[in-house]
N, C-alpha and C positions, 0 to 999 in steps of 0.2 A: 504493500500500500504506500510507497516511497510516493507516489506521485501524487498523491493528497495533501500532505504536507508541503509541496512544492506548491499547487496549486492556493494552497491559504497562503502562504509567501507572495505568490503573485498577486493576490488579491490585494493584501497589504500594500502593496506599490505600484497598481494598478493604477494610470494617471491619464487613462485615455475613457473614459466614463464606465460605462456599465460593462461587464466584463463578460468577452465572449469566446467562443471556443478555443480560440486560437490565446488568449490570454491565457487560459486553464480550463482544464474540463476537471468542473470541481462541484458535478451536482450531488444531489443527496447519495447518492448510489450509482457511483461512477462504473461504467462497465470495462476490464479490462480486456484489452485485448488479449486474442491468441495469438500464439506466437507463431507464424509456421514455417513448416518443414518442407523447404522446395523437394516437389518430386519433380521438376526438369525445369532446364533452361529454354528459353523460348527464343526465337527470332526477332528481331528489331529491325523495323523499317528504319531503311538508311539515315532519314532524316532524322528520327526520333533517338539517333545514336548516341549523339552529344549530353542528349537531355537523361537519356537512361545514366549512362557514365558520371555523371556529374550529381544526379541523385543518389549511382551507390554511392559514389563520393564522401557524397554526406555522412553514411553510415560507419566512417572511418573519425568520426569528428566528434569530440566528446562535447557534448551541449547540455546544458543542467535547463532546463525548461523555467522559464522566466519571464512572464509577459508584462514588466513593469512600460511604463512609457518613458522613451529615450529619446535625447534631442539628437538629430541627426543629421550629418554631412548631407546636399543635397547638388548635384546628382549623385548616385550612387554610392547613400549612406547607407549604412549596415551599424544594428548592436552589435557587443562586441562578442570576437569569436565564440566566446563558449557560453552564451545562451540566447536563447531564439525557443520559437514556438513551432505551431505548425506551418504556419504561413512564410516563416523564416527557411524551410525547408525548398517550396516551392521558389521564391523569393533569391534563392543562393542557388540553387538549381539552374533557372534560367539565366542568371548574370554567366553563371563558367559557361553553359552550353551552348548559347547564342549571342553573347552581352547585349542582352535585354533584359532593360532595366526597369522592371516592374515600378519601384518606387516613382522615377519620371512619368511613366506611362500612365500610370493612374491619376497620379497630380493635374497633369493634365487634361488629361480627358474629362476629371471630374470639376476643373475648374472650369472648362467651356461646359459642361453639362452638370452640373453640383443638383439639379432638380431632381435628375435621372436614379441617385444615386440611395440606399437605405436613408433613412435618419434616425434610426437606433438610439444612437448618442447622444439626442437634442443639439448639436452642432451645427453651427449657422455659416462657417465658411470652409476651406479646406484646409488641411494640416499634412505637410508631406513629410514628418513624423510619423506618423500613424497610420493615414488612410489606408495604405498597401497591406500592411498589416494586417486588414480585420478580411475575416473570408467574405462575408455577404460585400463587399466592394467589390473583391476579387471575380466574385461569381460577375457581378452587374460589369464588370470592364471585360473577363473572358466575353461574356455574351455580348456585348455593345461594338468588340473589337473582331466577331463572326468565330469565334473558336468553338464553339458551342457545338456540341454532337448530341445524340438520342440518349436517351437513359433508359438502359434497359435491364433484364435482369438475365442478359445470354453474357456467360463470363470470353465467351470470344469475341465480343464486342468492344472488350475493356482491352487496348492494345499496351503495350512497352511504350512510357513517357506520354501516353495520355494523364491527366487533373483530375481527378475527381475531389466532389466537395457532398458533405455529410448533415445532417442534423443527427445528431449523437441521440438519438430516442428510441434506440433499441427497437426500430423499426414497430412502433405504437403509433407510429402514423400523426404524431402531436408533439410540438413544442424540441427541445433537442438542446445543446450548442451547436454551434457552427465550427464545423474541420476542413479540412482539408490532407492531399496529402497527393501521390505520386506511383505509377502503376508501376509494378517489377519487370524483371523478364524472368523474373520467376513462379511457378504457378507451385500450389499449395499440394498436397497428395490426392486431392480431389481435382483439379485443373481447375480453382479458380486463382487469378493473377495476384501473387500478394502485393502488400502496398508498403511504400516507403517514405514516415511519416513521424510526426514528432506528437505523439497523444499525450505527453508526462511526463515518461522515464527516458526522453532523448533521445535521436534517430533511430527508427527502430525500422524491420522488414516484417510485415504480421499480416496473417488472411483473417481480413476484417472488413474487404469489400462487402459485405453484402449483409452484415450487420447491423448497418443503422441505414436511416433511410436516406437516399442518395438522392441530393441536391442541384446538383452539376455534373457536368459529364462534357471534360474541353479536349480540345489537340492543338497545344503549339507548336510553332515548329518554325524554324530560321524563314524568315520574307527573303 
């Protein structure tokens, strides 16, 4: 239960309003994930190379999960290396794989379009501290910027270095946090695609697709 404690930490020094998944997943009865056990490697469309690579990457990187709010270098500020959340996974992913720089990318977009965008946070203008950061942004800018694919529940659908994003409700069909996280090219003993993703306990690989109810379903990929 190491990641509950972490979670009330974030909370503590949570400075970007009401705290959402990607802050902490820290509801009453948080669900862990399973861990799994690749039964095979899978194939990677060429494009989505960089993006696989650079998400195992991740899983090499010790991160203590932290979702305080931090003032940030702009273009292309980052907390510091050893904590981040879920969104910090995706966020660092696409910088090494494509240098696409989520953080710009959302600023702006959400500055010509700030209407378009959640208001979760009672937030009247944009903050390119944070906005990147929170997944329901993330969702409205994949989808605003055409990355947006089907959502479905056929596990060959879900490719190597596709997005997916979650409401954490143990698929009850109501209410959730908001995650995110990053498809493997690896599939579980069942063949479905594990995911690679920071819930807590810090980059992890775990088949947990199909666990909670699925949000988004994106593919980016080098313009």
């Amino acid at each position: 239960m190491r990641f509950i404690s972490l979670g009330l930490l974030c909370l503590s020094f949570a400075g970007c309003g009401p705290v959402t998944a990607q802050d902490k997943v820290a509801s009453a009865e948080p669900v862990q994930p399973r861990a799994g056990v690749a039964a095979q490697v899978v194939g990677v469309p060429e494009t989505a190379k960089p993006l696989v690579r650079a998400a195992r990457d991740r899983l090499k990187s010790l991160v203590i999960y932290d979702g305080r709010y931090v003032a940030l270098d702009y273009p292309g500020g980052d907390v510091p290396a050893t904590m981040g959340v879920c969104t910090d996974v995706v966020i660092r992913s696409l910088r090494k794989a494509y240098d696409f720089d989520l953080q710009k990318a959302v600023h702006e977009d959400m500055k010509a379009n700030f209407g378009t965008y959640p208001t979760t946070w009672s937030h009247i203008r944009t903050d390119k501290n944070i906005d990147h950061r929170r997944v329901p942004n993330l969702e409205t800018y994949f989808t605003r910027a055409g990355h947006s694919i089907p959502i479905t529940r056929d596990p060959s659908d879900y490719k190597p270095g596709d997005i997916v994003s979650w409401r954490l409700d143990g698929n009850m069909g109501s209410g959730g946090l908001p995650h995110i996280g990053i498809v493997s090219d690896r599939l579980s003993a069942d063949g479905t695609p594990l995911i690679i993703h920071n819930i807590g306990g810090g980059v992890e690989e775990s088949d947990m697709l199909f666990d909670h109810r699925i949000t988004g379903h994106f593919r980016v990929q080098a313009s």
